[in-house]
C-alpha positions, 0 to 999 in steps of 0.5 A: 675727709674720711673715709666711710665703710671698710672694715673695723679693724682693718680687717680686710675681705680677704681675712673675713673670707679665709675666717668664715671658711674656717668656721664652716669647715669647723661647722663640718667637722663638729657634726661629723663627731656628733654623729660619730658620738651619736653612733658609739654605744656605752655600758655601764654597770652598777652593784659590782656588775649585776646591773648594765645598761648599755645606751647609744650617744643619744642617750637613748637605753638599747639594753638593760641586763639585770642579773636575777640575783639583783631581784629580791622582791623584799627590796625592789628598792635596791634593784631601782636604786642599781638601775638609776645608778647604771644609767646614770653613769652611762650618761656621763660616760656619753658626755664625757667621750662627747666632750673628747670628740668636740676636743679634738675639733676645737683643739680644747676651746672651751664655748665651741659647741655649746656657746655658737650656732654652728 
C-alpha cells in the first residue's frame, strides 16, 4: 500500500524548517538595506553643475540649487530641461545603489526583492 502524505521530494521537516528560517532571515536582511537606501541621500547635477538636486532613497527631492546663471527669463525652457535632467539622474543613481544593496543580500540573484513578497 503507499503510502499518503509526506513531502514531495522527499523534502524532509527538518529541510523545509532550516528553509523558511532562511527566507525570514533573508526577509530581515532586505528590509534593513531598504531602510538603509531609504536613509542615503544622492545629488545630481545637470548643465556642468548649475543645477542639483539632492533626493533621499525615497525619491523624495530635499534641495534644488539653481545657480542664478542658469535663469535667463528669455529661456525658462532651458532651466526646466537642466532641473528635469538632474532629477532624472538623481533617481537612477537611488535605484542604482538600491539594486547594490539588495546584491549584497541575494548574493546577485536577480527576482529577489521584485519577484517574492518578502
Amino acid at each position: 500500500m503507499a503510502k499518503h502524505g509526506g513531502f514531495p521530494g522527499g523534502m524532509m521537516p527538518g529541510n523545509m524548517g532550516q528553509l523558511m528560517k532562511q527566507a525570514q532571515k533573508m526577509q530581515r536582511q532586505m528590509e534593513e538595506k531598504q531602510a538603509e537606501a531609504e536613509n542615503l541621500e544622492y545629488t545630481a547635477a545637470a548643465g556642468g553643475g548649475v543645477v542639483k538636486i539632492t533626493m533621499n532613497g525615497k525619491k523624495e527631492i530635499t534641495a534644488v540649487v539653481i545657480d542664478p546663471e542658469a535663469v535667463d527669463p528669455d529661456d525658462v525652457e532651458t532651466l526646466q530641461d537642466l532641473v528635469m535632467a538632474a532629477a532624472n539622474e538623481a533617481i537612477r543613481e537611488i535605484e542604482k545603489k538600491s539594486s547594490e544593496l539588495i546584491g549584497q543580500v541575494t548574493g546577485g540573484l536577480g527576482g529577489f526583492g521584485g519577484g517574492f513578497p518578502f
